[in-house]
Wavefront OBJ file of the C-alpha trace (Angstrom):
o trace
v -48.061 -79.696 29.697
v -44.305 -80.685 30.401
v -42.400 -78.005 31.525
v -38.413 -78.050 31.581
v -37.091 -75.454 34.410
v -33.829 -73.502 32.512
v -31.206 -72.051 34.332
v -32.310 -68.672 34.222
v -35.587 -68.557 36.322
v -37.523 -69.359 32.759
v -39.234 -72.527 31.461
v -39.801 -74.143 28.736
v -43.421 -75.052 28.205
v -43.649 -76.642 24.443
v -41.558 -74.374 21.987
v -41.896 -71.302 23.809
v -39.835 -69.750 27.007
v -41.641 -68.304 30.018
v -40.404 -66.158 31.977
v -40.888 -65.705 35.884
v -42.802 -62.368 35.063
v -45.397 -64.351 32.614
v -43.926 -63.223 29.293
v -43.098 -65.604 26.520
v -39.841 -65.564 24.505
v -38.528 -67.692 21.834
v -37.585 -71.304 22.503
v -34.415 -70.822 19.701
v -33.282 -67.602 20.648
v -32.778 -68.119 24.193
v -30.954 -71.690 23.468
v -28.478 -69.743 21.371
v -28.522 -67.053 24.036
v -27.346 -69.886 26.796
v -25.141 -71.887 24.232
v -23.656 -68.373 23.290
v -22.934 -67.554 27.684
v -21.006 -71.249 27.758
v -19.013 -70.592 25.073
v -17.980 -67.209 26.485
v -16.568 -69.223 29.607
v -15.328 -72.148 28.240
v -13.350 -69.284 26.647
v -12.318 -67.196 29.727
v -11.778 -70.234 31.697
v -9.056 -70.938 29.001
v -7.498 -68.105 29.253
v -8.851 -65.769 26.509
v -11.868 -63.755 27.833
v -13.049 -62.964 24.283
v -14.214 -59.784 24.031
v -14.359 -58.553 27.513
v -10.597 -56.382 27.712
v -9.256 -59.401 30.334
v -7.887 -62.467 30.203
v -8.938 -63.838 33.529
v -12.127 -65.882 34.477
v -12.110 -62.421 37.291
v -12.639 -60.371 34.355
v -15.324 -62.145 33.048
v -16.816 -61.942 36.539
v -16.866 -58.766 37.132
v -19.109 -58.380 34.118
v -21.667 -61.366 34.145
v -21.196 -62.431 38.528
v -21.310 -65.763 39.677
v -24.842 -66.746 39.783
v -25.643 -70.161 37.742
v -21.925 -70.024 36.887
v -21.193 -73.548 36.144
v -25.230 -75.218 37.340
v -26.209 -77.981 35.280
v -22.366 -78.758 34.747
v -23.173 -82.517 35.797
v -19.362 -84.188 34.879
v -17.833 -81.239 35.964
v -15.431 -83.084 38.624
v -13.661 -80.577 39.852
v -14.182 -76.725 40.727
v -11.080 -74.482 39.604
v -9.194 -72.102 41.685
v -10.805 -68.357 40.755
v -10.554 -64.903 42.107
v -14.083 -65.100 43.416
v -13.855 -61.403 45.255
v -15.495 -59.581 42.725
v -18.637 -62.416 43.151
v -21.847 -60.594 45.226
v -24.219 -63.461 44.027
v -24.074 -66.798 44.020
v -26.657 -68.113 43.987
v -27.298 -71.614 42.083
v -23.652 -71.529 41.069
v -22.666 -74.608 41.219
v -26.404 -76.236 41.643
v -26.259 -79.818 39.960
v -22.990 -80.247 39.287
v -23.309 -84.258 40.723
v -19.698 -85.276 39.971
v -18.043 -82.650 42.476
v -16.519 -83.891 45.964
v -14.756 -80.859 47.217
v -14.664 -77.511 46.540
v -11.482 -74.988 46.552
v -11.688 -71.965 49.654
v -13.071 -69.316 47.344
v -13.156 -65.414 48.277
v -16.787 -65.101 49.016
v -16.398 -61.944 51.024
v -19.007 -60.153 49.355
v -21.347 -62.335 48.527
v -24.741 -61.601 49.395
v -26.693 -64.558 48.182
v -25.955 -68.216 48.364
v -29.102 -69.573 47.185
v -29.100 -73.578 46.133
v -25.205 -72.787 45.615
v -24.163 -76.244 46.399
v -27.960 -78.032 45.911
v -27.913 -81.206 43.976
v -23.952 -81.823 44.578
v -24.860 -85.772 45.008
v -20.914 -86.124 45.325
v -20.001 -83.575 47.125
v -18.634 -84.971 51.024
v -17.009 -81.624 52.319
v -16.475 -77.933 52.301
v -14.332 -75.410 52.935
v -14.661 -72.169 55.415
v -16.045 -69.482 53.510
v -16.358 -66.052 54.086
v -20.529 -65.783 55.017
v -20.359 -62.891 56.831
v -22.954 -60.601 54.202
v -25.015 -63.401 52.973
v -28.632 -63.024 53.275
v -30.200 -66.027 51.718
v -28.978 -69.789 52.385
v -32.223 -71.637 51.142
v -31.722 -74.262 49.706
v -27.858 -74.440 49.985
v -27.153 -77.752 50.185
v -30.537 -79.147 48.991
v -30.070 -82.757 48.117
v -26.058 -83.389 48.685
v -26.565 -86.552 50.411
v -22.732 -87.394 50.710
v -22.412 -84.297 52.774
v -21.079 -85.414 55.852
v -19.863 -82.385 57.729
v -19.964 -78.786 57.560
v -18.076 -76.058 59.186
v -19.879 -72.806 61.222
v -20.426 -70.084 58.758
v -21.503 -66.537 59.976
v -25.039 -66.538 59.830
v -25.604 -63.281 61.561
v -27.408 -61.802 58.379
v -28.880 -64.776 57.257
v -32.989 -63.906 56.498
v -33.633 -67.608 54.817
v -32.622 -71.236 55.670
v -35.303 -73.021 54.135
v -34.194 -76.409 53.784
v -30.623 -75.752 53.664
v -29.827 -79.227 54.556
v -32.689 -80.515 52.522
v -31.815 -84.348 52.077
v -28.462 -84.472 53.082
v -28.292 -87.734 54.440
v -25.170 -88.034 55.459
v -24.786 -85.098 57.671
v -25.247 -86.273 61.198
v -24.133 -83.093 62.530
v -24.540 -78.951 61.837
v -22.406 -76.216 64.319
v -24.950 -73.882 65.998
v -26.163 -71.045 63.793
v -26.965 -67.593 64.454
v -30.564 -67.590 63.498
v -31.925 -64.403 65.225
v -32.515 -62.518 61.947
v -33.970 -65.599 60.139
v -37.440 -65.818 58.999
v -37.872 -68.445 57.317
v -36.778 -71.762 58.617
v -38.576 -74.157 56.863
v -37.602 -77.961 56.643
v -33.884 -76.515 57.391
v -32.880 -80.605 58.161
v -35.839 -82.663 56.778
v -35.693 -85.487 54.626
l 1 2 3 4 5 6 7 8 9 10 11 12 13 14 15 16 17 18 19 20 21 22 23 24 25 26 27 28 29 30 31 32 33 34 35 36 37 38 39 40 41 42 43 44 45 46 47 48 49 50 51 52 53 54 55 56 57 58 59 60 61 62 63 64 65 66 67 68 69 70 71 72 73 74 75 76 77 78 79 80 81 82 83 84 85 86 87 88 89 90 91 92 93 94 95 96 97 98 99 100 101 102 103 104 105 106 107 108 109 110 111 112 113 114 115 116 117 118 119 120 121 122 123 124 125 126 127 128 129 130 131 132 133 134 135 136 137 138 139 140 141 142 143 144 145 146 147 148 149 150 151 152 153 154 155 156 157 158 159 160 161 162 163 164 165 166 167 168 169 170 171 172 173 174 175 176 177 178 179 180 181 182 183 184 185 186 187 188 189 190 191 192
């Protein structure tokens, strides 16, 4: 069977969603579930975070988080400024979103996870600094953005998991040291 991964850790194997713990949900209600989540932020990120007492994308944030924020947003071109503080995972958050080149310096002081954040980024050629300093879990980071061509030294002290963090990125002909006394898994960090 064909089986299309969705943003949420589910898949869709014929009409019928299944989940990473084996259950099945409805195809239909978890379309209207995701098309219902986009709307939300197309709304907050204009301004009006229906429903939620705010009127900032920060709001909104504090409520849903950042991970899979904008994934799959493939002619997204560019990344707008947010208060990103109240953000402790980020995982997948901006995974496949192949028209990006930069990035804006977000507050990612509390982020714990940056799992496939960036991974996919085909564009994407640089970013900034951020704040690494409680992140866990930079698998798959920058999986696949082969226009990377440099980035800076982030605080790895905590860092568990750098499975191919630099999975395919081409371009990239050089990484600063990293602190990888606490990592366990290493795994094709620079391959392809």
């Amino acid at each position: 069977t064909s089986k299309k991964l969705l943003t949420s850790g589910k898949y869709v194997d014929r009409d019928i969603i299944v989940t990473a713990e084996g259950g099945a949900e409805d195809l239909e209600s978890v379309l209207t579930e995701q098309e219902a989540l986009i709307d939300e932020l197309k709304t907050v990120l204009q301004g009006k975070a229906a429903g939620s007492g705010g009127d900032t994308l920060t709001e909104f944030l504090k409520v849903r988080n950042g991970d899979y924020l904008f994934t799959e947003q493939r002619y997204l071109t560019e990344i707008p400024m947010f208060d990103a503080s109240v953000i402790t995972d980020a995982h997948h958050m901006f995974n496949n979103c192949q028209k990006i080149t930069t990035v804006p310096l977000l507050d990612t002081r509390n982020v714990t996870n940056m799992a496939y954040m960036f991974a996919s980024c085909l564009e994407l050629t640089s970013i900034p600094l951020f704040d690494t300093s409680k992140v866990t879990q930079m698998n798959y980071m920058f999986s696949g953005c082969s226009k990377l061509t440099t980035v800076p030294l982030f605080d790895t002290s905590k860092v568990t998991n750098l499975s191919r963090m630099f999975y395919n990125c081409t371009a990239l002909t050089t990484v600063p040291a990293l602190d990888c006394r606490k990592v366990e898994n290493f795994g094709n960090a620079f391959s392809g």
